[in-house]
N, C-alpha and C positions, 0 to 999 in steps of 0.2 A: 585353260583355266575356266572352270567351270563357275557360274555365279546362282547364287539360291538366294531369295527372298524370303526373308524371315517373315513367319506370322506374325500379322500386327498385334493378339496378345504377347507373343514373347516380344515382339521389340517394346511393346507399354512396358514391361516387366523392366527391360534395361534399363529405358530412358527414366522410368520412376526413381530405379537403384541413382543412376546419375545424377537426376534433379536432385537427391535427399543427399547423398553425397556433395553434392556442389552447396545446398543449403548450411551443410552442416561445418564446410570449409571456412565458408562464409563467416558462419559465426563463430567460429573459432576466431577468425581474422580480430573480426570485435572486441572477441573478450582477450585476447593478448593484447589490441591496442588499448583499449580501458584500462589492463594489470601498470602497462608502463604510465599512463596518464594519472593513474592513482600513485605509481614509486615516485615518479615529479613532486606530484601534493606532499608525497610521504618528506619525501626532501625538504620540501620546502618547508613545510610544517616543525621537523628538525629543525634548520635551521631561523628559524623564527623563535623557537621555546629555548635555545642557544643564547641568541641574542636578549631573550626577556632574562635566561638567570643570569646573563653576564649586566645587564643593568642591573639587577634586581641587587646582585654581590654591591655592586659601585654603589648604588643607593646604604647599603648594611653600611658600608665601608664609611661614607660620610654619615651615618649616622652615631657610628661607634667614635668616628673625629670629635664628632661637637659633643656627645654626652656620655661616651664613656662605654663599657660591655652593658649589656640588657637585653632585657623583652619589650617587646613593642606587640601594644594589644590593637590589630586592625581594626577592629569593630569599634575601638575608644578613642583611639589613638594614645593610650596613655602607655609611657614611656617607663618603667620598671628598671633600677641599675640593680647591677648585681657584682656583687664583691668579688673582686680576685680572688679565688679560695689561698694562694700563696703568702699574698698579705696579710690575712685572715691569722694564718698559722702562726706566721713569722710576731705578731701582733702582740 
């Protein structure tokens, strides 16, 4: 078995191919762990905006109890009923 010594420009050539290869593995690694750390947020963030319209209904729901169907203006707070169109008819 014969052994040959590569010129050290060819073996720079490898090891560079390598180094940028290994770099480039490297950051791959990153940006897959970042994609799953941002689906977690992504989740979490769901379920969070989940939870606000499941309040946000509850909240409609006791306000339709005490006063009835309507509009409610956030910026006034003024509270608008509005007629059953059925009654309306029936009327």
């Amino acid at each position: 078995m014969s052994k040959t010594i590569i010129p050290s420009k060819e073996l720079k050539n490898f090891k560079d191919l390598s180094e940028n290869n290994q770099k480039n593995i490297n950051q791959l690694g990153l940006i897959e762990f970042q994609i799953q750390k941002l689906s977690q947020e992504k989740l979490l963030i769901s379920d969070t905006i989940i939870k606000i319209e499941n309040n946000f209904q509850s909240e409609v729901d006791k306000l339709k109890e005490k006063y009835g169907d309507g509009n409610l203006d956030l910026s006034t707070g003024e509270f608008t009923e509005v007629k059953n169109t059925e009654e309306t008819i029936t009327k």
